[in-house]
N, C-alpha and C positions, 0 to 999 in steps of 0.2 A: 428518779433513779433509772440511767440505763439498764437494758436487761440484757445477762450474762451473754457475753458470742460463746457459739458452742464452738470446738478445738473440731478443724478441719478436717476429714481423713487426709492421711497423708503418708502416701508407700514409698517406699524406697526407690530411689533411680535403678533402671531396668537393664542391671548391668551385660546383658544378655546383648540387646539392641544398643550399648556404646559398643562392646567389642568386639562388634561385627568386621572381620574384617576387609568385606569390601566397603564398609564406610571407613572403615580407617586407614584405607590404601587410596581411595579415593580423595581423601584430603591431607595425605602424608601425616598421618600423624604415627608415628612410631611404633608409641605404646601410652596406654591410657590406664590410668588405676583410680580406683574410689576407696577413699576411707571410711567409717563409720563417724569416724572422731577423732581430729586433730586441734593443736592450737591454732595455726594457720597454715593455709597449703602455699601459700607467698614463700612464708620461714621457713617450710620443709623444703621447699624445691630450691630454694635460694642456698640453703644450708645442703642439702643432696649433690645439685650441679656443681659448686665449689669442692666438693671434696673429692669428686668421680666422675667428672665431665665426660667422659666416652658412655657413659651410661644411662647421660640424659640429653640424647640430641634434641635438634631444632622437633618443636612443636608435640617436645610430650608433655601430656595434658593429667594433672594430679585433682581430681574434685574430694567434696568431704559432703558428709551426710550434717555434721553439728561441727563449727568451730568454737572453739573456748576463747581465744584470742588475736581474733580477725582485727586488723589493723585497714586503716583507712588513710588518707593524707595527711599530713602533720601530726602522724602517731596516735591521732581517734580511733578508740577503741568503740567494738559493738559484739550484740551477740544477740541471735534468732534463734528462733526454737528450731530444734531437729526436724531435719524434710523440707520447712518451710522456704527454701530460699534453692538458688543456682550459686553453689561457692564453687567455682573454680580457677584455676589457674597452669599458663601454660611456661614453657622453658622456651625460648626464643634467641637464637644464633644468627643474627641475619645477615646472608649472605645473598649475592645476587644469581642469575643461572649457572655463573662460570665459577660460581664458586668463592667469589669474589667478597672479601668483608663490606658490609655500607661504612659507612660515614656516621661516625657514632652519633654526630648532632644529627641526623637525620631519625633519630632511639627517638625523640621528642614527640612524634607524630604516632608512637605505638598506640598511646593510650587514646590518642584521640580514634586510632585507628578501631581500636577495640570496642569504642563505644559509636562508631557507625556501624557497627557488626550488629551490635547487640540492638540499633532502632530499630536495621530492616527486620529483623529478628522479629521484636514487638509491634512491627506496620505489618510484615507479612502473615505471620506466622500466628502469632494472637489476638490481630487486628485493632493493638491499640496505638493512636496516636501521638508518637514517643517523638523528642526534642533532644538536641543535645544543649547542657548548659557548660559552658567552660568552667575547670580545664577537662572535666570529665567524671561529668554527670549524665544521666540520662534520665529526663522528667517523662510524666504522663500526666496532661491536662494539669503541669506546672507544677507537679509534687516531683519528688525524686523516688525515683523507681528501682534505682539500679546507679553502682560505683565501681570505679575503674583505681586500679594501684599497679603504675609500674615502677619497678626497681634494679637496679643496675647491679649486676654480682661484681666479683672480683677478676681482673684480665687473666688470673696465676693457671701461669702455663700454656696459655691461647691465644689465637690473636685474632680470636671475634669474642668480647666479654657479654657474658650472657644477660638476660634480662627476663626479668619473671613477673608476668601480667597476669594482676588476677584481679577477676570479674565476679561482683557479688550483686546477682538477682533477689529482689523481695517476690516473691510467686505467691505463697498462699496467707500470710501474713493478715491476722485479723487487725483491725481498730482499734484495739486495744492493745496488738504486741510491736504496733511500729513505733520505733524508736524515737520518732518525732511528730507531734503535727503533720509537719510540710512532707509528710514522705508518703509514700503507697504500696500498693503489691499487684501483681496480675490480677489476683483473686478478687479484688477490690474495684476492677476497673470493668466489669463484666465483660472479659475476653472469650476469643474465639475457643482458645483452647490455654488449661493452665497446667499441664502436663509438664513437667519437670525434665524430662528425661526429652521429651520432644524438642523443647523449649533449645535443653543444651546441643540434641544434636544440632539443631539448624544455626546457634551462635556461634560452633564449631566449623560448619560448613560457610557460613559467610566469613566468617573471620580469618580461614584456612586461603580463601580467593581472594580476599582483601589483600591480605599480607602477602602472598603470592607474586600478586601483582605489583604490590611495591617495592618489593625487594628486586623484583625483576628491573626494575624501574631507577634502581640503584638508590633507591631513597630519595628518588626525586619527589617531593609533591605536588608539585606543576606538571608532573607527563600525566596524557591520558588513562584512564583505566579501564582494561577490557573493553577497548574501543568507546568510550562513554569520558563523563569527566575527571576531571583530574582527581585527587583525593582531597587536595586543596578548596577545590569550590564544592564537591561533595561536601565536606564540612560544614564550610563556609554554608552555605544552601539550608543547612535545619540546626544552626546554630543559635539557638532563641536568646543568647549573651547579646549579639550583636544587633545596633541600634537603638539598645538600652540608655539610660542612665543606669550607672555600677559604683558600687563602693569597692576597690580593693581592699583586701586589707592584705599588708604586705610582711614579710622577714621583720624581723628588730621592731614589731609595733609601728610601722608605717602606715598610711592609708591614703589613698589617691582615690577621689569623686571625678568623674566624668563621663564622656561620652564613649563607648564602644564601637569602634569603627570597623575593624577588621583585623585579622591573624596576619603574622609576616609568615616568611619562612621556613621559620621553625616553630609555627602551630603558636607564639606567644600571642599575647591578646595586645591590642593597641589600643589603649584611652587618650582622649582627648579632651586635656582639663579644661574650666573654663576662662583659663588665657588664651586657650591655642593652642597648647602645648602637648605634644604625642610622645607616652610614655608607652614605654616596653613594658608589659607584666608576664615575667616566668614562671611565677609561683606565687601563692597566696589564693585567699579563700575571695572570691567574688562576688559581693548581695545585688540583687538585680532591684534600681526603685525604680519608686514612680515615675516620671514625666516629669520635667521640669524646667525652668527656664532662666538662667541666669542672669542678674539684674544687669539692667543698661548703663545704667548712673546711680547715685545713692537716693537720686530723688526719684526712682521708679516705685517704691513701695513694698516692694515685694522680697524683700529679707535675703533674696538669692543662697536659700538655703534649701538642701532638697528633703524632697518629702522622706516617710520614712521606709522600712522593705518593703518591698511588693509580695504580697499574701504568697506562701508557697512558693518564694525564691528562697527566701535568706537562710 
């Protein structure tokens, strides 16, 4: 019989040090509020910006202490114990310097955008070695550590339609409260630092230059950024999807096996089955396998069927 983890100390985020306001002018952010306890800060801000839009500009930031009804991709519901985690999310209007709306299909690259924010974050900041998994996950040592949900509001009355990204960290999360096997927490990964409040200011401040930069950029993902690479091959660079064997699995029960080559344009994933053949995947859930090798002829032996998920992908 394992023996009981004891419940972590775990203080409240230090609302003193978010609404500082030279870190909040410093990274434009507007206004920042914390709740004790919400359903989702996704739903509030989503449901907020729609009905009052001059009272939630570009890049205000809503976090929660406990969500009830934190929503994930394809409507996966979850729920962490209170303090344990980074829930927040921001209100995003993306405009270029001049003012200028992007290119909505350019909104595709947020999430990815959001979760290179949150690695340097976990490389610099708590010194763990964090990956992105498409379309946006962010592992550590191959568990999933942290998720990304962007969502599109409604255009009524505007003509930049908002989008609300919101980013849910596991931080102090014992072995016994993570939602799965394949998942983790800072606390778990023996980090530099597992400070909560530190954690958000710095995925605030990277995420604040990231976007910044792109928007400047007019949503291109091919220009440079801040003199360095594009956000495209930033991506591309610590995207541990790519090179794999992947199972999609797709819309209406669909599922496409093959090779993961590379992102186009708009941040989709490109598989390459084993005809040859290069699919587009926009959406759907991704299992990372094994290694495997596609039979030659029938008389090769080897069943050309792939192994099963790779431990702490699927």
């Amino acid at each position: 019989m394992e023996a009981a983890q004891e419940t972590p100390d775990r203080p409240p985020l230090d609302l003193a040090a978010l609404r500082d306001e030279s870190f909040l002018a410093a990274n434009g952010i507007p206004q920042l509020a914390v709740v004790e306890s919400t359903g989702s800060t996704n739903a509030d801000l989503l449901r907020a910006a729609s009905e009052n839009p001059g009272a939630y500009p570009d890049l205000t930031v809503l976090a929660a202490e406990y969500q009830t009804a934190a929503r994930g991709r394809l409507d996966r519901r979850w729920e962490a114990p209170a303090r344990s985690s980074v829930s927040v999310s921001l209100v995003l209007r993306p405009v270029n310097a001049d003012g200028r709306p992007l290119p909505t299909q350019s909104y595709s690259w947020l999430s990815l955008l959001s979760a290179l924010a949150l690695r340097e974050v976990l490389l610099e900041t708590a010194g763990l070695p964090a990956e992105l998994k498409w379309p946006n996950d962010v592992l550590v040592r191959g568990r999933k550590i942290a998720g990304i949900l962007a969502q599109l509001g409604p255009l009524e009355g505007s003509t930049v339609p908002p989008v609300v990204l919101g980013t849910g960290l596991n931080v102090s999360l014992t072995t016994a409260e993570l939602p799965v096997p394949t998942a983790t927490s800072v606390s778990l990964e023996h980090p530099a630092t597992a400070d909560r409040t530190e954690l958000l200011k710095s995925y605030l401040t990277r995420f604040a230059t990231l976007y910044r930069n792109f928007c400047n950029a007019d949503g291109d993902p091919t220009a440079g950024m801040a003199g360095g690479h594009s956000l495209h091959k930033r991506v591309e660079a610590v995207l541990t999807t790519l090179g794999k064997q992947v199972r999609a699995h797709l819309p209406g029960d669909q599922e496409i096996i093959g090779h993961a080559s590379r992102l186009d344009e708009y941040g989709s994933l490109m598989v390459v089955d084993s005809g040859g053949h290069e699919h587009v995947i926009t959406a759907g859930d991704v299992v990372h396998l094994r290694p495997w090798t596609p039979p030659q002829d029938e008389s090769a032996g080897t069943g050309g069927q792939p192994a099963g998920p790779e431990s702490g992908y699927a």
